[in-house]
C-alpha positions as CSV (number, residue, x, y, z in Angstrom):
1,X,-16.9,9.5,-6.9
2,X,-16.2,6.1,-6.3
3,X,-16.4,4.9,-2.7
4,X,-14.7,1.9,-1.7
5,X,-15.8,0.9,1.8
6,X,-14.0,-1.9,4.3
7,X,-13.9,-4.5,1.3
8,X,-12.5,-7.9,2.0
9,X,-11.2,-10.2,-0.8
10,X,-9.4,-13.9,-1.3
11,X,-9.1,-16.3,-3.7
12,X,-10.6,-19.8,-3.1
13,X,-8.3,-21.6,-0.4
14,X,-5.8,-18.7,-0.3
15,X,-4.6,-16.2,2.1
16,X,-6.3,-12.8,1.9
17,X,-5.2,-10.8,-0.5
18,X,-7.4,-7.9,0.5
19,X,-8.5,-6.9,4.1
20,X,-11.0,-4.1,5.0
21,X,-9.4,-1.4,2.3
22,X,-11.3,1.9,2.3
23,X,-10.7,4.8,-0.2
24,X,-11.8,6.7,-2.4
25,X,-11.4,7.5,-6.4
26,X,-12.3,11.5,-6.9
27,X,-13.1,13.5,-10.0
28,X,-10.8,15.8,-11.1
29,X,-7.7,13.6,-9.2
30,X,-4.9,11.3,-10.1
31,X,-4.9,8.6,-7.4
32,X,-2.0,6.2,-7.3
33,X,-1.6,2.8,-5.9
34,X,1.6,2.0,-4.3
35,X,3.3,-0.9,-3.1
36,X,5.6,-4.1,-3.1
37,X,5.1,-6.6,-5.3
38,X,2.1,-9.0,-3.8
39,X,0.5,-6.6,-1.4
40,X,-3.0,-6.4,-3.4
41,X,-2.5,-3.5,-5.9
42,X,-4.0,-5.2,-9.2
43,X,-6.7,-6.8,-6.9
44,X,-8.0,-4.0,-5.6
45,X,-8.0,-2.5,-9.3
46,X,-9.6,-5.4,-10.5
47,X,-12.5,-5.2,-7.7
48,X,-13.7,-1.9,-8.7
49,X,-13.5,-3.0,-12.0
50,X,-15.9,-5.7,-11.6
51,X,-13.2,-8.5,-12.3
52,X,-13.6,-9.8,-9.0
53,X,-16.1,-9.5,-6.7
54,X,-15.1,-8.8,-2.9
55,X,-16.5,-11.3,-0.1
56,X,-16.9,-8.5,2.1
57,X,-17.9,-4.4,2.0
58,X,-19.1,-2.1,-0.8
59,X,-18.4,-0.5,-3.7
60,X,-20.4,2.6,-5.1
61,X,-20.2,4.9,-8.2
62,X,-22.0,7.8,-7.9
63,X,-23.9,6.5,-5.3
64,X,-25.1,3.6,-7.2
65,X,-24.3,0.3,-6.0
66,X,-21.3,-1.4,-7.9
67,X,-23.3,-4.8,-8.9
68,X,-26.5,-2.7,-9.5
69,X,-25.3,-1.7,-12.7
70,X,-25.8,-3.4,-16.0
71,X,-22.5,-4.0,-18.2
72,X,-23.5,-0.9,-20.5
73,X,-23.6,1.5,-17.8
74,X,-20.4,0.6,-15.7
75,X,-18.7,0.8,-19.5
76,X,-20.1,4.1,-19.5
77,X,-19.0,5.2,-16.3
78,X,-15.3,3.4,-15.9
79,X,-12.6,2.2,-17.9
80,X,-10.4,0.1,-17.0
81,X,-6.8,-1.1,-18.5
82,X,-5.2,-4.0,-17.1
83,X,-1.3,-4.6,-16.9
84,X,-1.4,-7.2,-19.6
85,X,-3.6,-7.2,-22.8
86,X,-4.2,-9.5,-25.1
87,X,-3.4,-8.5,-29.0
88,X,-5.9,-10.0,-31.3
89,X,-5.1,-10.0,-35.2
90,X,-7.0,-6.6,-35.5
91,X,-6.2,-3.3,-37.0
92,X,-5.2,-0.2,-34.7
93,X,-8.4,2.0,-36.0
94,X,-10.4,-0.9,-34.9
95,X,-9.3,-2.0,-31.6
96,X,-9.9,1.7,-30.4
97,X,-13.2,1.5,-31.8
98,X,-14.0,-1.2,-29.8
99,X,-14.1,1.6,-26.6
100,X,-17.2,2.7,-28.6
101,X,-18.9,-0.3,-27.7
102,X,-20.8,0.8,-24.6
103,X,-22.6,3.3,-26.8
104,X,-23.0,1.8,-30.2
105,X,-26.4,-0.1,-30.6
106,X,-25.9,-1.3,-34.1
107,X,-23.3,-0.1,-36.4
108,X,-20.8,2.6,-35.3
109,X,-21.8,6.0,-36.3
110,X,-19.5,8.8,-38.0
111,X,-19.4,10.2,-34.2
112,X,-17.7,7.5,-33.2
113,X,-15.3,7.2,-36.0
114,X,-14.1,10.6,-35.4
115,X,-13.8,10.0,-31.9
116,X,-11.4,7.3,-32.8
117,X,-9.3,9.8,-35.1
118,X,-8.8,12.0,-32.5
119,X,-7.6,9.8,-30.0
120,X,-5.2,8.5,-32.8
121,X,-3.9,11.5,-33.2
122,X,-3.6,12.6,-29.8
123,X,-2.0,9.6,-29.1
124,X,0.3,9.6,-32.3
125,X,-1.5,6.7,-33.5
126,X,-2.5,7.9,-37.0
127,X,0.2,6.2,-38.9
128,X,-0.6,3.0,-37.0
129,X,-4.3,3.2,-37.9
130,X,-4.0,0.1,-40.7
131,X,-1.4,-1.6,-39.3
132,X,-2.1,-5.2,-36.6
133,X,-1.9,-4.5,-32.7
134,X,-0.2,-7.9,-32.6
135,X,2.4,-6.6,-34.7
136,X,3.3,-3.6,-32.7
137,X,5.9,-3.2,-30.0
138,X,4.5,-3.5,-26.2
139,X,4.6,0.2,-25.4
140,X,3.2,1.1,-29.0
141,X,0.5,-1.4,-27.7
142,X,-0.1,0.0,-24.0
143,X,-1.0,3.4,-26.0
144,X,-3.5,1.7,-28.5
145,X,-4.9,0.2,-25.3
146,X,-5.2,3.8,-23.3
147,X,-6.8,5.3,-26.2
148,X,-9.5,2.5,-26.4
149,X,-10.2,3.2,-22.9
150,X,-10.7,7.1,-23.3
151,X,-13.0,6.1,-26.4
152,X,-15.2,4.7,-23.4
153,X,-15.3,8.4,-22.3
154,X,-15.5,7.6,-18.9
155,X,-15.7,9.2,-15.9
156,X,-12.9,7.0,-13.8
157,X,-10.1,5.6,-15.4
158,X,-8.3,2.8,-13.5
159,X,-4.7,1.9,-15.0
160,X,-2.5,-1.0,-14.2
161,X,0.8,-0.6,-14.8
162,X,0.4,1.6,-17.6
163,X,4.0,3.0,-18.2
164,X,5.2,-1.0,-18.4
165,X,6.9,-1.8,-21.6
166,X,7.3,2.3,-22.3
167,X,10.8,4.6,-22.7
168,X,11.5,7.5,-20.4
169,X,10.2,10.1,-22.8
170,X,6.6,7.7,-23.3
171,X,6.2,7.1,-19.6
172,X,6.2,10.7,-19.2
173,X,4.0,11.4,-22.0
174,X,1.5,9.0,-20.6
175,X,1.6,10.4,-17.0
176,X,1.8,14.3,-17.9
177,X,-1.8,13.6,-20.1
178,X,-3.4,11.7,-16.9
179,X,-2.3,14.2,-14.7
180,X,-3.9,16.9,-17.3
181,X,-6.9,14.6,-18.4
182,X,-7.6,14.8,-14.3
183,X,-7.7,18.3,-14.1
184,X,-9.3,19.5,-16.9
185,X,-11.8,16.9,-17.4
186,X,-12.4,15.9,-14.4
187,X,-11.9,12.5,-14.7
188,X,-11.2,10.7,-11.6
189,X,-8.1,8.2,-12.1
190,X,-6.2,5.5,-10.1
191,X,-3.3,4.0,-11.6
192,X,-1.0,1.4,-10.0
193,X,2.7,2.3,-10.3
194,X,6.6,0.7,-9.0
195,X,8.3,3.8,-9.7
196,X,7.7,6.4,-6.9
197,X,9.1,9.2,-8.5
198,X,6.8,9.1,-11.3
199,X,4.1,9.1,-8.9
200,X,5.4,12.0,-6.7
201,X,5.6,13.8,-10.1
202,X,2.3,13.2,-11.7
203,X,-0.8,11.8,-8.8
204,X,-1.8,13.9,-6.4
205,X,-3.5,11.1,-3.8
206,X,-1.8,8.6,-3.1
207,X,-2.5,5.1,-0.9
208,X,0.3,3.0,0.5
209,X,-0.5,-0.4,0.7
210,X,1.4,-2.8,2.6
211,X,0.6,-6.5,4.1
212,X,-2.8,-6.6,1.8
213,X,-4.3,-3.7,3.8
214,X,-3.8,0.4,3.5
215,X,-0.8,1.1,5.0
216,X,-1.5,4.9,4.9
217,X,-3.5,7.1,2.8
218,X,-3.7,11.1,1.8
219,X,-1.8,13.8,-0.5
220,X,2.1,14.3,-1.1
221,X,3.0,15.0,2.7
222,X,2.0,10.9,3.2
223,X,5.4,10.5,1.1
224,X,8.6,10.8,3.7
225,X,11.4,8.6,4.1
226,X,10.0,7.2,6.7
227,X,7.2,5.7,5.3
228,X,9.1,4.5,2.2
229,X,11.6,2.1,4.7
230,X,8.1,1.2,6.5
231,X,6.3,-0.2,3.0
232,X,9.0,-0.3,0.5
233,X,11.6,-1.8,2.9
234,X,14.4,0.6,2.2
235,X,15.8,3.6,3.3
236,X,15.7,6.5,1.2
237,X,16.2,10.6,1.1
238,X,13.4,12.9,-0.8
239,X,14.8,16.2,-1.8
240,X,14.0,19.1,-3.9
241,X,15.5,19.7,-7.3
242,X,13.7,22.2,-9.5
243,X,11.0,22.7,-7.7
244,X,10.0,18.8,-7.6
245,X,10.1,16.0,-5.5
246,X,13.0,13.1,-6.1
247,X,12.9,10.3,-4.1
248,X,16.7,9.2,-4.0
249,X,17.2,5.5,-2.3
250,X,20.5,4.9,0.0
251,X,22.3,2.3,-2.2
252,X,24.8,1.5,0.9
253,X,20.5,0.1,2.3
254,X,19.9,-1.4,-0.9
255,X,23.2,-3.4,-1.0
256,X,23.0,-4.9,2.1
257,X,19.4,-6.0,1.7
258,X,20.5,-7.9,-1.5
259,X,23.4,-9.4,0.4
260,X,20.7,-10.7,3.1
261,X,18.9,-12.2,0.4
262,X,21.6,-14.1,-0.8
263,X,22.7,-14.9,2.4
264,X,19.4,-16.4,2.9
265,X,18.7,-18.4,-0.1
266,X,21.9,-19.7,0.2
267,X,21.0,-21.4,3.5
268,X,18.3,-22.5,2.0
């Protein structure tokens, strides 16, 4: 598992962004990162990632100490798929392949290539094989980007944002394989998501951040109306349809928040 223990982070002469977080990233679970806007979410991410390196605590994967391992092995061991990629003027086929980097030593192998083929297809990428990933819509992009990740075959997978830029029926699609790429592959996973029903649907761990520190952390019972107005600001009623989970906010809440806000910057 990955253990993230009391870390501490800040950008040079800025306000922390990151104060003593603790939590962990399990096999075989769908973690997800929730928040407003600004309260650390991508940082954190990014941290475990390697991105950035916290001034404070540890990180550990499998034991191992985060900065003890070489660039190889922690491609190996975690992917990672940030909210906002860049598109290079490369074919589909090939920027998937790239996720076979960690393990190709000097030409890719007919292994990897059919690898590749079936994450296009699972994907329903296979028609998109020749075409440019800067030519492709953003959502068509974010699953070109997931499957180069899964190419890594990794044991953690840590996903910013990754239904951004995607329709109903995609953001589903994505979720509902995460959920089931958790469980039957044991793949630990922490994604960061804005829309709480999604994540009531499809994680099963969740952590509530709030202020740059954990607000509160644990399974579904973590997520009641009272805890939404504490991190989220707004008051809201869960209730059961179908045997799920929906998280319906109090527009009458909403409204007035938005006319305090206007209220305000008027003033101002």
């Amino acid at each position: 598992m990955i253990c993230i223990d009391s870390i501490s982070f800040s950008f040079e002469c800025s306000h922390t962004v990151l104060e003593q977080i603790s939590c962990q990233i399990e096999p075989g679970h769908c973690l997800a990162i929730l928040g407003n806007n600004g309260v650390g979410k991508s940082t954190l991410l990014k941290c475990i990632a390697r991105i950035y390196r916290p001034q404070q605590g540890r990180i550990t994967i499998n034991g191992a100490e985060l900065n003890s391992l070489s660039n190889r092995q922690l491609a190996q061991l975690l992917a990672y798929v940030p909210q906002h990629s860049n598109a290079p003027h490369m074919m589909v086929f090939d920027a998937v392949l790239l996720g076979r980097r960690p393990y190709i030593q000097w030409d890719s192998t007919s292994r990897d290539r059919q690898i590749v083929s079936a994450l296009l297809e699972q994907f329903q990428l296979t028609s998109y094989s020749a075409r440019y990933l800067n030519a492709l819509s953003g959502g068509e992009r974010q699953k070109v980007f997931l499957a180069r990740a899964m190419a890594q075959q990794p044991q953690f997978l840590l996903l910013d944002e990754p239904t951004n830029n995607l329709d109903p029926r995609n953001q589903h699609e994505i979720l509902r394989y995460l959920q089931e790429l958790a469980r039957q592959q044991q793949i630990g996973i922490a994604v960061v998501l804005h829309d709480l029903n999604l994540a009531i649907r499809y994680c099963d761990r969740f952590v509530l951040m709030k202020d740059a520190a954990i607000y509160r952390q644990g399974g579904p019972e973590i997520i009641t109306p009272q805890t939404i107005k504490d991190v989220y600001g707004i008051s809201a009623e869960i209730i059961e349809h179908q045997g799920a989970r929906l998280i319906v906010p109090q527009m009458d809440h909403i409204t007035k928040a938005a006319d305090d806000a206007k209220t305000t910057a008027n003033h101002h």
